[in-house]
N, C-alpha and C positions, 0 to 999 in steps of 0.2 A: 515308414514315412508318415503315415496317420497318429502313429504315437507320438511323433515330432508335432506335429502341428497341431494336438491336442495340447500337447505340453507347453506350446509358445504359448497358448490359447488362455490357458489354466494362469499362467504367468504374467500375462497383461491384464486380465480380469483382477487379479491379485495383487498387483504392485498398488503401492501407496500414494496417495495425492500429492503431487510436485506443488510443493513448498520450500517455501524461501523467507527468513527472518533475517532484515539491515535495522541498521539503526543508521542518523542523521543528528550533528549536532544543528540546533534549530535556535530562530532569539526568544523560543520558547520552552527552551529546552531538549532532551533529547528525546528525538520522537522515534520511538520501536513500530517498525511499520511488517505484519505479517503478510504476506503475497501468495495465493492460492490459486497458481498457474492452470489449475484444472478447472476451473469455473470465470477465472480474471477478474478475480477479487481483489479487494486488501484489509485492513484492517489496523488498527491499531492505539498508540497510546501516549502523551506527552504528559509532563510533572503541571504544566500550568494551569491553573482553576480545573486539574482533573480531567487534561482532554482529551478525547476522544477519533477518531476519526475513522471512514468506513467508503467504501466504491469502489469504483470497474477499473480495470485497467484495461486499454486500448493501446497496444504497440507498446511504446517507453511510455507512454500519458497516463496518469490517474486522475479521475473524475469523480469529486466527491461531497462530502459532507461531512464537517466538525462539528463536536459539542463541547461544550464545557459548564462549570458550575455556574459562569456568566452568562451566557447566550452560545449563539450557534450559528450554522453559516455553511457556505459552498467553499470548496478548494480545486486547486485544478496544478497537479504537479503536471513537469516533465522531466523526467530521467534523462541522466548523464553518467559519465563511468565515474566521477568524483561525487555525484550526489542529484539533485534535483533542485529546478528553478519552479516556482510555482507562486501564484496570487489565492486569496481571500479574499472572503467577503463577509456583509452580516447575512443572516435571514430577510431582513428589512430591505438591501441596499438592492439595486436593480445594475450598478457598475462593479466591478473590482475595485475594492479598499486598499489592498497596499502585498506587499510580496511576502512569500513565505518560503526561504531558500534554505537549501539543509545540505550539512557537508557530509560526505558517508563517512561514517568510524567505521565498522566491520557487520559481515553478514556470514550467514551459516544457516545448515538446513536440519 
């Protein structure tokens, strides 16, 4: 029984960090978003001025921060099983600027 339970033990230490890569067609193109369930991260990347994007996930919610070659700013998705609804902003701006909605293509791990 001790060998059992050293072995589940050895095994959970062992297994790899629960990840998850979707992609989202966006009006800024398609944005590859990485998801690091073991911390409630995210991470990722769209074609426009080079962008960037990075924060927490909370439940279906991401709370973040984009960059691109032109400026930078807050985002705030919320997951859905077809994609996410989410607002923008700039760095500068103190309201939400306008929406930033992405339809899911496909995800894999």
């Amino acid at each position: 029984m001790r060998l059992l339970i050293l072995a589940v033990a050895i095994m959970l230490v062992a297994a790899p960090a629960m990840a998850e890569t979707c992609q989202y067609n966006t009006p800024w193109g398609v944005l590859t978003l990485h998801f690091n369930y073991n911390n409630n991260t995210f991470s990722g990347d769209y074609p426009h001025h080079s962008g960037q994007v990075m924060g927490v996930l909370t439940g279906s919610s991401a709370k973040g921060q984009w960059a691109q070659s032109d400026g930078s700013g807050s985002l705030l998705f919320n997951f859905h099983k077809a994609g996410f609804q989410g607002k923008w902003n700039n760095a500068s701006d103190k309201n939400w600027r306008g929406d930033w909605n992405g339809k899911l293509i496909r995800c894999w791990q």
